[in-house]
N, C-alpha and C positions, 0 to 999 in steps of 0.2 A: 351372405354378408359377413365380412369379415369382423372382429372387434379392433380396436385400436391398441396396439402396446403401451403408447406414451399415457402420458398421466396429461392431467387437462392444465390447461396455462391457468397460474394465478393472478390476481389484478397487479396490474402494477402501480409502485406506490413511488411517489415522488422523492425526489431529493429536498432535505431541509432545506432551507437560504440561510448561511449562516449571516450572524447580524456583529461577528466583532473576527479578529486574524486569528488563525490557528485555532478557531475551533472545532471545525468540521477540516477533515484531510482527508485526501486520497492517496493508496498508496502502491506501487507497483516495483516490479521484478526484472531488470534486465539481464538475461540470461545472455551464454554462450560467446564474449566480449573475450577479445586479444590481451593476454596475461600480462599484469603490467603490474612487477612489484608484489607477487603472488597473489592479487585480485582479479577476478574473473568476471566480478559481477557488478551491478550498481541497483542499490535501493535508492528508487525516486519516492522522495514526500511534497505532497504539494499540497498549498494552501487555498480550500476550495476561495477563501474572501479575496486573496492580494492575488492570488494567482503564482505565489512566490513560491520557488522551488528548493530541496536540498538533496543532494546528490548524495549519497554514501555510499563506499568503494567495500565490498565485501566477496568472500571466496563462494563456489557454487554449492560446497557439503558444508554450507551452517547448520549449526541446528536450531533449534527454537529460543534456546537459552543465550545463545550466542545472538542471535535475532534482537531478544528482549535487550539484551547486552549494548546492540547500536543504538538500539531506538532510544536508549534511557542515556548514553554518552551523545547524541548527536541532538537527538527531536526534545526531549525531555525538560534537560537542561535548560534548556536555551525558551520553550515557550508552552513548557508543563503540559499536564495531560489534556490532548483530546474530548469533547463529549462525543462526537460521531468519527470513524474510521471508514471509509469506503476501501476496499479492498482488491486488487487484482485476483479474479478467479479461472485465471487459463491453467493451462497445464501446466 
């Protein structure tokens, strides 16, 4: 009998509801897009409550600080910080 390599699945845990706009978001990475204007990429934020979306046009070597940089000119501004962030975890 063999053992298993993987590790054992943990429970899984629900998503909040959020209860007002922009407090809970989701946020994802569009990679490998047709160069337009030296952007290559687009950061989607979306509003788990209204479903409303914001599009940001950025290059595929940002860095982190560069990142923090859209998020605080684009998301920030406009309807302050986040309590929960869901996050895109692909590659």
């Amino acid at each position: 009998m063999k053992n298993r390599a993987e590790m054992k699945a943990r429970k899984l845990k629900p998503n909040i509801v959020p209860e007002k706009p922009w407090q809970h978001i989701s946020v994802d990475f569009n990679m490998k897009l047709l160069i337009l204007r030296d952007h290559n990429s687009i950061l989607v934020v979306c509003d788990r409550f209204l479903k409303m979306l914001h599009f940001i046009t950025m290059t595929k070597k940002i860095t982190a600080e560069g990142l923090a940089r859209l998020f605080r000119d684009n998301m920030w501004k406009l309807h302050g910080l986040p309590e929960n962030m869901i996050l895109d975890r692909g590659p």
